[in-house]
N, CA, C and O atoms as CSV, one atom per row, in Angstrom:
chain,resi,resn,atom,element,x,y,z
A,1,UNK,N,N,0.816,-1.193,0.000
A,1,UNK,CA,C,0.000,0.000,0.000
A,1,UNK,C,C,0.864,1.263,0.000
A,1,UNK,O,O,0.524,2.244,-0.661
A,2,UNK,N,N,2.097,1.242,0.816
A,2,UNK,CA,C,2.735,2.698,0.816
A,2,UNK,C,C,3.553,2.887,-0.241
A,2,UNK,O,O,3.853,4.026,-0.599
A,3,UNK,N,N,4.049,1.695,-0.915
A,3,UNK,CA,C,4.360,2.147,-2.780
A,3,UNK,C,C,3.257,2.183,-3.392
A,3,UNK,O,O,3.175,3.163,-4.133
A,4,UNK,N,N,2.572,1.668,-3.389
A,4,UNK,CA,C,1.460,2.743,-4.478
A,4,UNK,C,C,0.629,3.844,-3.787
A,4,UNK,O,O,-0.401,4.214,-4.350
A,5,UNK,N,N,0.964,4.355,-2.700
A,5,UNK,CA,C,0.466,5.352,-2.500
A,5,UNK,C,C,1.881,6.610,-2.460
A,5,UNK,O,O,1.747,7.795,-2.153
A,6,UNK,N,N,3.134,5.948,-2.849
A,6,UNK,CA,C,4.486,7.142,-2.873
A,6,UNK,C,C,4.264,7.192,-4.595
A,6,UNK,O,O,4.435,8.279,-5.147
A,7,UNK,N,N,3.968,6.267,-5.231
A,7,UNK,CA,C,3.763,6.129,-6.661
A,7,UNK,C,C,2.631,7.536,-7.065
A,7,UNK,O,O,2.742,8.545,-7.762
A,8,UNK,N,N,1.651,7.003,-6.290
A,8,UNK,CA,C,0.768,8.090,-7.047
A,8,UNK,C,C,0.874,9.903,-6.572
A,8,UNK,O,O,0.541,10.925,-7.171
A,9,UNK,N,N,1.426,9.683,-5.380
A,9,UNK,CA,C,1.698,11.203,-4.673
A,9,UNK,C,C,3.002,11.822,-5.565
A,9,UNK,O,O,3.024,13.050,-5.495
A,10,UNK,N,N,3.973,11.312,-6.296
A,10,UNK,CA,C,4.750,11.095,-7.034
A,10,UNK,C,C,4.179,11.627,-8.642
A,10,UNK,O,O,4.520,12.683,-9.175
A,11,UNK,N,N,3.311,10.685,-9.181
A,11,UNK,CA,C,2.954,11.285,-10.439
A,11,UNK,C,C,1.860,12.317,-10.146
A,11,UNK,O,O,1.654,13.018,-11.137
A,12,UNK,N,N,1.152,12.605,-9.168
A,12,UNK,CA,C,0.315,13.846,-9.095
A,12,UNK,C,C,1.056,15.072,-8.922
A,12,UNK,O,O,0.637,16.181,-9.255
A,13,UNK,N,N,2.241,14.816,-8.357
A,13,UNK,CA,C,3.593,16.146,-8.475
A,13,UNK,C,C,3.892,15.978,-9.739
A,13,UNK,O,O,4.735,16.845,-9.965
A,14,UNK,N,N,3.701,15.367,-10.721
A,14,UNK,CA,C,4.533,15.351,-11.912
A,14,UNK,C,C,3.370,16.332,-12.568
A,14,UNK,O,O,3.505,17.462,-13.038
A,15,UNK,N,N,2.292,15.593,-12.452
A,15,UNK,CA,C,1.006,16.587,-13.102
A,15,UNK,C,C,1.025,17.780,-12.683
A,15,UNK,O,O,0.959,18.689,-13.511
A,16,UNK,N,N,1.096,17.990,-11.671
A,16,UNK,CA,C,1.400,19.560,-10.864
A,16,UNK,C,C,2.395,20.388,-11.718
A,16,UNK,O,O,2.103,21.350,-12.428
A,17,UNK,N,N,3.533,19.885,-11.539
A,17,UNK,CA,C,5.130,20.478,-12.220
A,17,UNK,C,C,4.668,20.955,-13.529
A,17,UNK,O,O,4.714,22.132,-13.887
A,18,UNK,N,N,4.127,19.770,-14.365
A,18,UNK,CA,C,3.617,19.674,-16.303
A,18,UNK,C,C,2.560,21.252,-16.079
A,18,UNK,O,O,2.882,22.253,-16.718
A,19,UNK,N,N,1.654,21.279,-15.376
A,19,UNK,CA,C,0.449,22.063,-15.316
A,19,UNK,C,C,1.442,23.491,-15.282
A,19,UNK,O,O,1.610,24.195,-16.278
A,20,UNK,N,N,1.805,23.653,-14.487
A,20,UNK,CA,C,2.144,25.173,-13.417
A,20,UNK,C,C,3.510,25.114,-14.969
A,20,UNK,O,O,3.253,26.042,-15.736
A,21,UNK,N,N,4.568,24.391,-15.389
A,21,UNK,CA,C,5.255,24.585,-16.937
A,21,UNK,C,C,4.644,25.336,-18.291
A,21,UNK,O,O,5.226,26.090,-19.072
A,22,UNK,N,N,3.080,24.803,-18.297
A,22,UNK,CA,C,2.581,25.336,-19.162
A,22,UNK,C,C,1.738,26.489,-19.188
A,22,UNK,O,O,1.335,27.229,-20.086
A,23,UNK,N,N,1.567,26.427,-17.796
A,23,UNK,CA,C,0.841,28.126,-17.485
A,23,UNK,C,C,2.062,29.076,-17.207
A,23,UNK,O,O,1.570,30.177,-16.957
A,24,UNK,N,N,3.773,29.168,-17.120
A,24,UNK,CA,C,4.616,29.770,-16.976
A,24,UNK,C,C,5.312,29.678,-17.961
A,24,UNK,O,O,5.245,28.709,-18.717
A,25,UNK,N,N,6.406,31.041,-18.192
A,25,UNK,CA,C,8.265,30.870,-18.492
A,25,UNK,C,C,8.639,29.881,-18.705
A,25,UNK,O,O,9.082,29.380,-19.739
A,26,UNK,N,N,8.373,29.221,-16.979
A,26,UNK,CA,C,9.408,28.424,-16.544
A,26,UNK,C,C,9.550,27.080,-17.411
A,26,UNK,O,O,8.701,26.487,-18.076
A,27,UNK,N,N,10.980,26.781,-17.170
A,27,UNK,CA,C,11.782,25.864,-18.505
A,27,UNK,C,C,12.119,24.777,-17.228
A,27,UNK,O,O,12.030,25.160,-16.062
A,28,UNK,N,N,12.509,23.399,-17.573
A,28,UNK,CA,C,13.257,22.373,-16.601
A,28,UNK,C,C,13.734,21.826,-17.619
A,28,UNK,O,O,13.412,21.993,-18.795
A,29,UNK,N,N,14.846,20.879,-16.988
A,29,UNK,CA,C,15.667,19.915,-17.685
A,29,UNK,C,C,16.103,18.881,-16.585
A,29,UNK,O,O,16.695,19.172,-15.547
A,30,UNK,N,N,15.685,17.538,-17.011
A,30,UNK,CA,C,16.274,16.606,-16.442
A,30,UNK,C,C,16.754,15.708,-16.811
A,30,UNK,O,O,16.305,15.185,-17.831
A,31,UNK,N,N,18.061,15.049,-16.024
A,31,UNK,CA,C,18.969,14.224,-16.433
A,31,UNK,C,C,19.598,13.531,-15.636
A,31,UNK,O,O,20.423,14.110,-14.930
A,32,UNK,N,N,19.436,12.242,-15.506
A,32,UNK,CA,C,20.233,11.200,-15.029
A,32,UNK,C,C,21.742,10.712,-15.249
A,32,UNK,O,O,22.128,10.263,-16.328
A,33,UNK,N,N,22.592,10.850,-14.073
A,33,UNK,CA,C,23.847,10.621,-14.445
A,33,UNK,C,C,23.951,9.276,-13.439
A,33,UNK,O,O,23.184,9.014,-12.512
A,34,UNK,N,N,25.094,8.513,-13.876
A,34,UNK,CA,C,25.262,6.998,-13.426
A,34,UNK,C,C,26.719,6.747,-12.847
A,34,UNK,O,O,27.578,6.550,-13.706
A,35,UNK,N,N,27.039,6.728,-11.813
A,35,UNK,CA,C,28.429,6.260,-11.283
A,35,UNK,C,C,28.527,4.977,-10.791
A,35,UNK,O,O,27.870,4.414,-9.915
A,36,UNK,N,N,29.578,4.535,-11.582
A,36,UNK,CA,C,30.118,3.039,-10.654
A,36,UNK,C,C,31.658,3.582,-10.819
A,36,UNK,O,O,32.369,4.062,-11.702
A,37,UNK,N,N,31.761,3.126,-9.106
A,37,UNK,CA,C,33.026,2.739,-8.464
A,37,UNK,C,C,33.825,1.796,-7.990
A,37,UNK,O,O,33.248,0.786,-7.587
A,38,UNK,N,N,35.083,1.822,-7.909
A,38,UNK,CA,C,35.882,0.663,-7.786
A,38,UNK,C,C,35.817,0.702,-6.116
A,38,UNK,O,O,35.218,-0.204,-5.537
A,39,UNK,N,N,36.295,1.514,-5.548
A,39,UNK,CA,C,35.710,1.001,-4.277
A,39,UNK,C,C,34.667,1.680,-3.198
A,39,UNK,O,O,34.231,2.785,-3.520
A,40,UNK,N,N,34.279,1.187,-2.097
A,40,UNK,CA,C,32.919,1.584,-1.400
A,40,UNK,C,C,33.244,2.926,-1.196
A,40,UNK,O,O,32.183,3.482,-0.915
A,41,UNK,N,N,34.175,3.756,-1.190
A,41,UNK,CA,C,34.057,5.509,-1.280
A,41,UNK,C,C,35.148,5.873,-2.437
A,41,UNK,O,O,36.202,5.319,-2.751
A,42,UNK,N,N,34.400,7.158,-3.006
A,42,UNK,CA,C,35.129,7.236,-4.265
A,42,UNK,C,C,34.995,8.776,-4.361
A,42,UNK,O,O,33.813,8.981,-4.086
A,43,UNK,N,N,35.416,9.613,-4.535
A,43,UNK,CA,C,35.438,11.541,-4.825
A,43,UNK,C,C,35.644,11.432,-6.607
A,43,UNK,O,O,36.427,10.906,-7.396
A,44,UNK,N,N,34.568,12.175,-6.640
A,44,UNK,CA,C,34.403,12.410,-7.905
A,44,UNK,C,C,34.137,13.823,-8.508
A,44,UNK,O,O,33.239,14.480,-7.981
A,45,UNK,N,N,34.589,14.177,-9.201
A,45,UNK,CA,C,34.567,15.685,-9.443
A,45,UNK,C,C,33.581,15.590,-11.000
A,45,UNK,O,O,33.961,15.556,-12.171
A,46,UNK,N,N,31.861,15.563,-10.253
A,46,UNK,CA,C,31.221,16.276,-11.683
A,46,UNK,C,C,31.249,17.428,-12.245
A,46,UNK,O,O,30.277,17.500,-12.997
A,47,UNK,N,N,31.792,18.262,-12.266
A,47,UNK,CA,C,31.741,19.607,-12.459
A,47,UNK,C,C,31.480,19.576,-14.274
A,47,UNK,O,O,30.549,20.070,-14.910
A,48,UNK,N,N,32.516,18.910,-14.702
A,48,UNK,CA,C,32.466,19.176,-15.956
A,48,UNK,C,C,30.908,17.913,-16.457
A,48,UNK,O,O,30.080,18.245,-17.305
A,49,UNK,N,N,30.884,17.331,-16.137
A,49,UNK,CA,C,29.391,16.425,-16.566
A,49,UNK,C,C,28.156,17.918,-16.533
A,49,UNK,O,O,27.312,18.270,-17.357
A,50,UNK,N,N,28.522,18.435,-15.326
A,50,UNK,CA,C,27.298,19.425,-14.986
A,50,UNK,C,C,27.140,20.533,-15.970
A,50,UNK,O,O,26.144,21.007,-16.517
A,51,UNK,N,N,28.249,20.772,-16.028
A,51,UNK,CA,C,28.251,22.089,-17.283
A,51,UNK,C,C,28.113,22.010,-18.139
A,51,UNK,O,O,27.753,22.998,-18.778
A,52,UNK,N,N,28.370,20.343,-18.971
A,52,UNK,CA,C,27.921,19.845,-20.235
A,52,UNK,C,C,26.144,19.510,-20.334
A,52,UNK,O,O,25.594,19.243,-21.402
A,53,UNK,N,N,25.318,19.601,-18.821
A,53,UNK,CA,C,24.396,19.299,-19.824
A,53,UNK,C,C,23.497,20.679,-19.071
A,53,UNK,O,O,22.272,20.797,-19.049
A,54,UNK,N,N,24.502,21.622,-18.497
A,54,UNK,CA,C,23.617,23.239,-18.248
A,54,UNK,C,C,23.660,23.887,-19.760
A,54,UNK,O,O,22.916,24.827,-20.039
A,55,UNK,N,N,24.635,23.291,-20.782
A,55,UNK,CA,C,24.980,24.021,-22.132
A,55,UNK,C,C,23.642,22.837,-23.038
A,55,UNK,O,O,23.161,23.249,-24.094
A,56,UNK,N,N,23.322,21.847,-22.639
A,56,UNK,CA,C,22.692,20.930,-23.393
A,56,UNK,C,C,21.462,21.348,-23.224
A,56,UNK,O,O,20.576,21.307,-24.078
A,57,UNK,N,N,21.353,21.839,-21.917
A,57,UNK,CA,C,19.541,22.307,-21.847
A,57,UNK,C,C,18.865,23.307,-22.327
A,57,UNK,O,O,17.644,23.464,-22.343
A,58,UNK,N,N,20.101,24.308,-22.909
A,58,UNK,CA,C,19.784,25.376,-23.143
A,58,UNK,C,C,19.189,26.174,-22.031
A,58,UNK,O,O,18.426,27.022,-22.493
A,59,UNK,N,N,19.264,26.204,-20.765
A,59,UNK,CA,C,19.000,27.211,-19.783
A,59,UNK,C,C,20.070,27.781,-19.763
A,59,UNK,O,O,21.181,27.251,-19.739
A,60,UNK,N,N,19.637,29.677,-19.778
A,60,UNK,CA,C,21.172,30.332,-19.193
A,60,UNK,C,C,20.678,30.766,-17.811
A,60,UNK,O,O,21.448,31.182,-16.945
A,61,UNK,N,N,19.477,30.660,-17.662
A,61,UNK,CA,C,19.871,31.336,-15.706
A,61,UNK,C,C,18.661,30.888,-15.019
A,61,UNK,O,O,17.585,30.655,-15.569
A,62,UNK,N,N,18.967,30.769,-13.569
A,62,UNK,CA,C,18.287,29.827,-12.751
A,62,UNK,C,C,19.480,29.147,-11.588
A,62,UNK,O,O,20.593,29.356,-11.105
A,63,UNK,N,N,18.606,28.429,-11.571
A,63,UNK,CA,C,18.712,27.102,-10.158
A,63,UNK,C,C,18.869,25.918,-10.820
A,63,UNK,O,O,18.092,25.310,-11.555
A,64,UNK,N,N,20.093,25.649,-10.422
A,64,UNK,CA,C,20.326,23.841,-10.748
A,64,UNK,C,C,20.595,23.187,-9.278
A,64,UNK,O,O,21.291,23.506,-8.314
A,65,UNK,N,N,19.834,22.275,-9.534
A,65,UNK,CA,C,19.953,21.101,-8.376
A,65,UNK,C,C,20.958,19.947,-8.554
A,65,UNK,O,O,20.943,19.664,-9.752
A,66,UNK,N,N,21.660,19.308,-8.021
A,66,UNK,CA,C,22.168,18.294,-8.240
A,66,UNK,C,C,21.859,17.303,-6.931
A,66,UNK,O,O,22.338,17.705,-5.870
A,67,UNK,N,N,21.260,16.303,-6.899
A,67,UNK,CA,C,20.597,15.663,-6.136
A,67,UNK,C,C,21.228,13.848,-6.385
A,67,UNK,O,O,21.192,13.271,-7.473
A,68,UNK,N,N,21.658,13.360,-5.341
A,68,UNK,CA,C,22.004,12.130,-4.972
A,68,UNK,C,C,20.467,11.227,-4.595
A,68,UNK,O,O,19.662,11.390,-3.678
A,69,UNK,N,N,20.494,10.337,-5.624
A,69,UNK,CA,C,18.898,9.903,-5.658
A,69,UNK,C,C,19.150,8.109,-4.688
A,69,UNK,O,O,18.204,7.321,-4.703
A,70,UNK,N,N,20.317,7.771,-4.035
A,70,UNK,CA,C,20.636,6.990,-3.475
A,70,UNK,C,C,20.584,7.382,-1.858
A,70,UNK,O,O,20.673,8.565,-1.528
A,71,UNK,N,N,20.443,6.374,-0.914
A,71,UNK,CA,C,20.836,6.711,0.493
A,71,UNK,C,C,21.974,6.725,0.358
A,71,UNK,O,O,22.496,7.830,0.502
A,72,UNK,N,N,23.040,5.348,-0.027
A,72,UNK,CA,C,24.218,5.177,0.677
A,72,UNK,C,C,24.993,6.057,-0.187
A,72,UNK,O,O,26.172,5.743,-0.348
A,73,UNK,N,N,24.391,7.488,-0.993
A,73,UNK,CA,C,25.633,8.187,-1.794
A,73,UNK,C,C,24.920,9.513,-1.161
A,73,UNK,O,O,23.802,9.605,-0.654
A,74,UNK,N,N,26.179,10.765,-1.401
A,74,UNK,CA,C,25.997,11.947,-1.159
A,74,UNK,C,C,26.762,13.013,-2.251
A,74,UNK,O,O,27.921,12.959,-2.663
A,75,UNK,N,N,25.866,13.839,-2.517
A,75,UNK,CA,C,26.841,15.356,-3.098
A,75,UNK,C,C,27.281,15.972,-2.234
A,75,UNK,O,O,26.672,16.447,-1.275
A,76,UNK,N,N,28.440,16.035,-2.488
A,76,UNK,CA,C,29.052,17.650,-1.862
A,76,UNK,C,C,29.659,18.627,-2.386
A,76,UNK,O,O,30.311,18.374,-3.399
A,77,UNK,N,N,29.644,19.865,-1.935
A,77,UNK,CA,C,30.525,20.756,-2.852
A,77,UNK,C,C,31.426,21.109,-1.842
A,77,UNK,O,O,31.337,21.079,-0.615
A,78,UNK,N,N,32.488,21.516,-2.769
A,78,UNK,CA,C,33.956,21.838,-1.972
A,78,UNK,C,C,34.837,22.048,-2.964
A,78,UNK,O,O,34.452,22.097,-4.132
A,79,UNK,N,N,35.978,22.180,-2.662
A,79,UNK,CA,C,37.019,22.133,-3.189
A,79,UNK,C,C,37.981,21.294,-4.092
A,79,UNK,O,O,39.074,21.535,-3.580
A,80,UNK,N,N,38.177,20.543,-5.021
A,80,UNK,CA,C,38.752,19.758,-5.536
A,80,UNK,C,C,40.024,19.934,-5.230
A,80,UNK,O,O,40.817,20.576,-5.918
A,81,UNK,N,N,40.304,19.305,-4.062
A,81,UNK,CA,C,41.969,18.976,-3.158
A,81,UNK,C,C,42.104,18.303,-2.966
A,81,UNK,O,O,41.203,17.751,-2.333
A,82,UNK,N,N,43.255,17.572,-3.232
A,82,UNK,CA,C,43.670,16.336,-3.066
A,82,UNK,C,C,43.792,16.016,-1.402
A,82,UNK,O,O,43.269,15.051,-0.844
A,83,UNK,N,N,44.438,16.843,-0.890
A,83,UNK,CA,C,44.937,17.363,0.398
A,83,UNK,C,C,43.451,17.698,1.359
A,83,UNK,O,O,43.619,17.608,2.575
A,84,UNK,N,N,42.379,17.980,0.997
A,84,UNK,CA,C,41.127,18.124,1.636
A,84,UNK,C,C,40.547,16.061,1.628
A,84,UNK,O,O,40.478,15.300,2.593
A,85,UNK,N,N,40.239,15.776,0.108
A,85,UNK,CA,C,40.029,14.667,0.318
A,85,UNK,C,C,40.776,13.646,1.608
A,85,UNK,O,O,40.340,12.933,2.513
A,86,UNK,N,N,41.589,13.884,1.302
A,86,UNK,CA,C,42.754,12.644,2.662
A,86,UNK,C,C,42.147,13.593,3.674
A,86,UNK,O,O,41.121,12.949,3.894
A,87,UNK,N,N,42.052,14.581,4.389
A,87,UNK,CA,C,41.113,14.626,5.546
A,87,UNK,C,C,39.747,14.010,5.645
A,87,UNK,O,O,39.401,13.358,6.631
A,88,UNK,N,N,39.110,14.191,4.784
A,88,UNK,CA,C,37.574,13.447,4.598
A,88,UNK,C,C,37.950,11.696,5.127
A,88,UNK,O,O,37.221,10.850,5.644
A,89,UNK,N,N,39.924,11.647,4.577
A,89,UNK,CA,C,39.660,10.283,4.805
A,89,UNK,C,C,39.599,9.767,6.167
A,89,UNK,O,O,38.893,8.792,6.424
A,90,UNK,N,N,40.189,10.269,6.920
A,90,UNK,CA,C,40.704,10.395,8.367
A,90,UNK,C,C,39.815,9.902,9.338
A,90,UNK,O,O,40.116,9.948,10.531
């Protein structure tokens, strides 16, 4: 019962989003990106994935989200340091 009731609360936000798109401006773009790693923690620098598909969507201004659609994964932003990472490792 509580997947098909996250299912449908789920596509009635989708209908929502589609509705309130076509009565506005407002533009979206979505896109799925896929990581596999060699081992159980891994630093990965999307930066350049991200900018390739902010130029693909054709949006120039706004809000981008980047969202970890897993529990056992996380985004973070920071610094690309080698020297920061090995603290993270600690």
């Amino acid at each position: 019962m509580r997947m098909r009731m996250q299912t449908y609360e789920a596509e009635k936000l989708a209908d929502l989003c589609e509705f309130l798109r076509s009565k506005t401006n407002t533009k979206s773009y979505r896109k799925e990106l896929t990581f596999r790693t060699k081992t159980r923690r891994a630093y990965i620098n999307i930066t350049p994935q991200v900018e390739a598909l902010l130029v693909e969507s054709g949006i120039r201004e706004g809000l981008c989200l980047v969202n970890a659609m897993n529990i056992t994964a996380s985004v973070f932003i920071n610094d690309n340091e080698s020297g920061l990472h090995r603290d993270f490792e600690r």
